[in-house]
Each structure stands twice: as C-alpha cells, then as structure tokens.
C-alpha atoms as one frame of an Amber mdcrd trajectory, in Angstrom:
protein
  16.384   1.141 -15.645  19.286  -0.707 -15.686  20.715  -3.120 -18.724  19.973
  -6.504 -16.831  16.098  -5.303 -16.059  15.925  -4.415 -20.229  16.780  -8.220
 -20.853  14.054  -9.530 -18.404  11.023 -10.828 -20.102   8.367  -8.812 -18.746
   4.600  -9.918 -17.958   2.042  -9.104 -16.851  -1.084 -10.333 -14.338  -3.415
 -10.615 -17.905  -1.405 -12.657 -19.103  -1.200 -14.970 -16.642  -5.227 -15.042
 -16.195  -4.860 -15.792 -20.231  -3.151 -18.763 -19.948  -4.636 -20.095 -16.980
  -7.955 -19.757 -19.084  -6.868 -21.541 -22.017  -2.995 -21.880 -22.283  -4.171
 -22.562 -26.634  -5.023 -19.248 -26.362  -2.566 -18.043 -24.627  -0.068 -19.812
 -26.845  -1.540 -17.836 -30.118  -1.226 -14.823 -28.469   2.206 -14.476 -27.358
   3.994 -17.450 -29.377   2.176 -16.952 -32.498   1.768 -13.467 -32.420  -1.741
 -13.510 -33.522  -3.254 -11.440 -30.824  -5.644  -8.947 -32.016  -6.295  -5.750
 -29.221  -9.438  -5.898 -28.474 -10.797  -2.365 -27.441 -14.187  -1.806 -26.807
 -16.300   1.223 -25.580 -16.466  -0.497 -21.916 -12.572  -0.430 -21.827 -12.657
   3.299 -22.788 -15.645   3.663 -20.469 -13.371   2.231 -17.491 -10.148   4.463
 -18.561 -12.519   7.235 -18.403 -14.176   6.031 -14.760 -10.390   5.487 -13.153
  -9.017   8.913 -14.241 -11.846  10.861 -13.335 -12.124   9.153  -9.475  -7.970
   8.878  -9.108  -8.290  12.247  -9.778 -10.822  13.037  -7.066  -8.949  11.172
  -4.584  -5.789  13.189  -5.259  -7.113  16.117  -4.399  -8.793  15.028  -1.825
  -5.991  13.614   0.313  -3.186  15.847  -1.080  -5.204  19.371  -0.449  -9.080
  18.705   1.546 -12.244  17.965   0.971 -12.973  21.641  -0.051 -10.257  21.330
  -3.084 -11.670  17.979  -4.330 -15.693  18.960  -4.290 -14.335  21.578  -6.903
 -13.373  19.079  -9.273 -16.138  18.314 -11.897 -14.885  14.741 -12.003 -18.035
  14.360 -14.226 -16.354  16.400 -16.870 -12.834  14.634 -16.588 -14.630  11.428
 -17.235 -16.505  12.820 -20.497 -13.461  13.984 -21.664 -11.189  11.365 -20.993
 -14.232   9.392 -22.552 -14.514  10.645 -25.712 -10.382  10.742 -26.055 -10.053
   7.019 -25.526 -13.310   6.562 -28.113 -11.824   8.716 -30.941  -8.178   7.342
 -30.152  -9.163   3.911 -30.695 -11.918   4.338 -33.149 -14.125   2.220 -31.712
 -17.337   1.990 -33.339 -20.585   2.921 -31.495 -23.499   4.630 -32.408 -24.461
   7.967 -30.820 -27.174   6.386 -28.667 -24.672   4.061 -27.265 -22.385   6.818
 -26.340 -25.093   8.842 -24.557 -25.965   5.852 -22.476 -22.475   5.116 -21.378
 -21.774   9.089 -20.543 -25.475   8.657 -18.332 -23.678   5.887 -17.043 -20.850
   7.345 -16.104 -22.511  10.688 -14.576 -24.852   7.885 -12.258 -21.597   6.283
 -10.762 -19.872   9.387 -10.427 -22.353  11.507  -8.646 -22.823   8.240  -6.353
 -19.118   7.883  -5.638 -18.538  11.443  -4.356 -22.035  11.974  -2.240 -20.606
  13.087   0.980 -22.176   9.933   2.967 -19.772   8.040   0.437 -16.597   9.527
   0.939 -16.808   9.478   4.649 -17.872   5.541   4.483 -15.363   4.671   2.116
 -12.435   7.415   2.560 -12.416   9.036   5.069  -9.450  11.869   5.211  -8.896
  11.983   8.862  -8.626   8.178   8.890  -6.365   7.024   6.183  -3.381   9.071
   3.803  -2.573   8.636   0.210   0.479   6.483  -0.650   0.140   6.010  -4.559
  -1.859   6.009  -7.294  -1.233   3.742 -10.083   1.533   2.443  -8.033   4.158
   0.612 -10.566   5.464  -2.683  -9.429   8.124  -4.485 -11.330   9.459  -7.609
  -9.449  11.598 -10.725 -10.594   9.627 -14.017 -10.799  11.458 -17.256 -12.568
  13.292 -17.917 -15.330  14.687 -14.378 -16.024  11.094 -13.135 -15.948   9.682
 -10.002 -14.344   6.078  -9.124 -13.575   4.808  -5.559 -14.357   1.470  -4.193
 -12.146   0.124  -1.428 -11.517  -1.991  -0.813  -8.283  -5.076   1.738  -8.809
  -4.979   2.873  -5.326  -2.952   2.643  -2.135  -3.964   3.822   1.333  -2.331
   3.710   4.457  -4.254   3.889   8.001  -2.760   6.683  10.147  -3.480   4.890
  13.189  -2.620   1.398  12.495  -0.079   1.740   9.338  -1.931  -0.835   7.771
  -1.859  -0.875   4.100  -5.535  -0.865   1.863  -4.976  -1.757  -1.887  -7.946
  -0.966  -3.842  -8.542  -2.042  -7.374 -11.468  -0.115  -9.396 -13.436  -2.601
 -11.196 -16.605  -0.999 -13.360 -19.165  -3.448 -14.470 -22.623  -3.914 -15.799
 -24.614  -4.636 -13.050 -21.844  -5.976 -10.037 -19.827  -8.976  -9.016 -22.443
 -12.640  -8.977 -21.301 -15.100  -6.398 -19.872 -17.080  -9.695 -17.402 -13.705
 -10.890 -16.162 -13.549  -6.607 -15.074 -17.087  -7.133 -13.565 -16.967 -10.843
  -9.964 -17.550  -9.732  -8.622 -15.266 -12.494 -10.599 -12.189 -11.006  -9.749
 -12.444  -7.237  -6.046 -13.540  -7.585  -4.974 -10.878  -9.016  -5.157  -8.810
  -5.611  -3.880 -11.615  -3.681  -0.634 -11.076  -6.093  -0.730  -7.710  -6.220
  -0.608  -7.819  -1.911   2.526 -10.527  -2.102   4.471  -8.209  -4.713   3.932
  -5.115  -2.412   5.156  -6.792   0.383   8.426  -7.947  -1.134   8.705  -4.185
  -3.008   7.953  -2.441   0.427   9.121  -4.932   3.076   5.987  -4.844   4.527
   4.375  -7.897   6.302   1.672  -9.416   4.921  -0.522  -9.148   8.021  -0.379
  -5.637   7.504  -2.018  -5.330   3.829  -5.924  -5.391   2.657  -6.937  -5.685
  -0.577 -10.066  -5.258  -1.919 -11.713  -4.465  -5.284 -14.197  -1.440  -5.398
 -17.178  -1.920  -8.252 -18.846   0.315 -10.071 -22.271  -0.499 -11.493 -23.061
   0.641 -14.501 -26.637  -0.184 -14.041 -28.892  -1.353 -11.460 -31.696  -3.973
 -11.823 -35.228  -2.805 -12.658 -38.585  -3.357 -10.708 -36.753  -4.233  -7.018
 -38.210  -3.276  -3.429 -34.979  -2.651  -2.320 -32.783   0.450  -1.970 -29.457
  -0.194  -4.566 -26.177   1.579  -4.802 -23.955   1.646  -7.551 -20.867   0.809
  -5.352 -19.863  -3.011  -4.393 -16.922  -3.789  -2.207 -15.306  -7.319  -2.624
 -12.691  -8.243  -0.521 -11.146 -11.504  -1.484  -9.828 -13.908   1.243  -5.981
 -12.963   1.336  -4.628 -15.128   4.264  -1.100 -16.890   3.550  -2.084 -19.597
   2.112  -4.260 -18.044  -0.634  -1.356 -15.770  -1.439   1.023 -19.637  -1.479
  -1.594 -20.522  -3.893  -1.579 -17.494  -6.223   2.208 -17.700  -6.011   2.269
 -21.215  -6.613   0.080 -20.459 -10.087   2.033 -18.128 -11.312   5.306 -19.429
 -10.801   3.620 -22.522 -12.625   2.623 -20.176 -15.731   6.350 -19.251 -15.709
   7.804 -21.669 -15.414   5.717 -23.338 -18.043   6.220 -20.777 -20.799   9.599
 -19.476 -20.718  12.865 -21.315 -20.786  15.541 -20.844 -17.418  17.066 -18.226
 -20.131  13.617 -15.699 -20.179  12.930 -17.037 -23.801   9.004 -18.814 -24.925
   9.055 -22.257 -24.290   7.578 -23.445 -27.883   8.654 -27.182 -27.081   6.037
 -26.908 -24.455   2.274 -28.452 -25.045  -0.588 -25.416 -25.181  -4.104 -27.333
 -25.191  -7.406 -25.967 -25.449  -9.211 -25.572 -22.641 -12.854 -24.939 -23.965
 -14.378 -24.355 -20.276 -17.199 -25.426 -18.798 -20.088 -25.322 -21.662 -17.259
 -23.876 -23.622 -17.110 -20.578 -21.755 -13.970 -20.162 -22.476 -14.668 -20.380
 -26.106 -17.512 -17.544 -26.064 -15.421 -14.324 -26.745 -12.233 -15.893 -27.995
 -11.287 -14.270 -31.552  -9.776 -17.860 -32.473 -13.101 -19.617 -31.783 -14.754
 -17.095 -33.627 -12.608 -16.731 -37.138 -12.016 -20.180 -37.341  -8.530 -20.690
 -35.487  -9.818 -22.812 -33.121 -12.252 -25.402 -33.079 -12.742 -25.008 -29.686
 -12.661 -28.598 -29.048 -10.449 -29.758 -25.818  -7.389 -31.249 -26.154  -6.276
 -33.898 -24.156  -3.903 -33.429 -21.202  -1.788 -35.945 -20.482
C-alpha cells in the first residue's frame, strides 16, 4: 500500500448507515471516541454462517460438486462458532448456545440440499470471481471507503456480474427491513464501487442479498424455506442516490484535508417512535436523552 493511501481516512459502509441513523450517534462514536463494540452471539453466529457457506462455495466452483458435498460445512460452522464465542467472551448460557448451533445445522443442511444449489448456483452456469472481495476506493475529502463483498459470480454466458451479500436473520426480511434505506444501499454502493474498481458497466452487475432464517414461524399451512432472496432496485438513479448520500456523509464529517469536521452540528435523530433510540448504548447509560434536536 502505498504512503498517500496510509494518509487517507478510511471508512467504511457502517459507518455511513451510523450517521445517516443518527449523525449524534455517529458523532460519539467516531469524534468522541466513546464507541463501545458491541458483540453479540448473533454476530458470532453470522461469522460462523459466512465461513462455513464461503467455504462450500469454494470448493464447489474451484474443484466440483463431488469435492464440496465432502465438506461438513456443519462442522466448520460449530467450530468457527464456538471460536468467535470464546474469543469475544460473550456471555450466553448453554441453552442459548445449543439453540443457535440447531440453528445453524437447520440453515446449513437447507443451503446445500441439492435442489438448492442447482436453483441458486448452479456450476455449469456461473464461475467464481471472489470471495470477500476487498474494495478500497477514493471518495471526498481525502477519504477512502473500505468493503468487502461476500460473494462474486460471473455468468459464463452473459459475463454479467452477481454480487451476493449473506445476511442471517431471525425469521427474514418484513416489507419495512426491504425498504430501510440503510439495509438496501449498501449493495447499490457496493455495485457502483465495483464498477469503478473493475471498469465494468453498470448494466452488467446484480446485486442481491441472500437471507438466512434462523427460524421459521410456527402453526402455518404453508411450505417455508429458510432461504430469502432480496434483490434491491439498482437502476442508475438509485445508485445517483446512494452516491449522492454518501458523498453527503463525507463531505459532512471530514474537512477537504481527511480530518473530523468537529465544527460541524451532530443532532439527534430519535426516529420514528424513537427507534433509533431502542439499542443505542448512549440512550441507554444516560448519554443521550434521546430527545431530537432541532435542524436548522
């Protein structure tokens, strides 16, 4: 890396999605310095989900189908599991463990039924570019963003370009969660920076996230799977939009030089019947009354 890219403020898409939330917040975080890291067993559960399937996926497109059915993906997600767990020291009780491992085995024997892979990746049709495919591009103000895409296919046929994100969650993407802004944009930037990086037009890349459920609702008629696709609308003027944010959060909170803008207002943006407010530290130690300020 060379000495100009090591002076570059670097940033990433969270915190971006931070300050679009509540820019108070966001303000504490990075211009304060009173962030507190917040892992939790579903963040360990998800490290353990994404190395287990990239994993599978490797092996599948890199040697056959016959390589990757011999990985016990189950196993690589126990184990990468209970590192992340014992790592972080995050407190659970034994019962809560069990249930997330159940968990996992559920989405994990779902994701690599054979009717599964062929819907969703089939060898013959698509090749493997990259797995947690690093992207570090030049925004504003002597800033850089840093990403990392989970997946990248391209179409043999076609040379289109798939970007998949793995999401896991409790029981799937509501209609509300597809619209949240700070959950589908981050594709729709993730599709503009690999086009820049690769030189590749944007007509030519898909994006889409994958879910994983971790459970499935009780006492339905219906059949249920433990996969979602969501594929957020990408067209040019979404990704002008997401651009058109960022550059905005930039611009807003770091000086032409690459420095924090601490001249710069940071109100609180409580949320809609203070959503915003409902898992913030701040709110909840006292930092923050959670009461909006006003935006002139």
């Amino acid at each position: 890396m060379s000495k100009e890219i090591k002076k570059k403020k670097t940033v990433s898409f969270s915190q971006f999605t931070n300050w679009w939330t509540c820019p108070h917040k966001w303000y504490r975080d990075y211009i304060l310095h009173e962030k507190e890291f917040e892992d939790s067993i579903h963040m360990s559960f998800g490290t353990g989900i994404h190395e287990a399937i990239q994993l599978y996926l490797k092996t599948l497109y890199e040697l056959g189908e016959a390589d990757a059915e011999k990985v016990d993906i189950i196993e690589v997600f126990k184990a990468a599991f209970k590192r992340e767990v014992e790592k972080k020291k995050i407190p659970h009780t034994q019962q809560e463990f069990d249930d997330f491992v159940e968990d996992g085995k559920n989405i994990l024997a779902e994701f690599k039924y054979p009717a599964n892979r062929l819907q969703y990746f089939p060898r013959e049709k698509w090749e493997l570019l990259a797995i947690e495919d690093e992207i570090k591009e030049d925004i504003l103000n002597n800033v850089m963003i840093d990403a990392k895409l989970d997946l990248v296919l391209r179409e043999r046929k076609s040379g289109d370009i798939r970007i998949i994100d793995f999401k896991t969650s409790g029981q799937g993407w509501t209609n509300y969660t597809k619209e949240d802004f700070t959950k589908t944009s981050q594709l729709v930037l993730y599709k503009a920076l690999y086009s820049k990086k690769y030189n590749v037009p944007l007509s030519k890349i898909n994006v889409e996230f994958f879910i994983l459920k971790r459970k499935l609702y009780e006492n339905t008629h219906y059949v249920q799977s433990r996969l979602q696709i969501f594929k957020p609308s990408s067209y040019q003027k979404d990704v002008s939009e997401v651009i058109q944010e960022f550059s905005k959060f930039v611009t807003t909170c770091f000086t032409p030089e690459g420095v924090h803008n601490t001249e710069q207002k940071y109100p609180k943006i409580p949320g809609k019947n203070k959503k915003n407010c409902k898992y913030c530290n701040y709110k909840k130690n006292g930092k923050c009354d959670g009461i909006a300020d006003s935006v002139e």
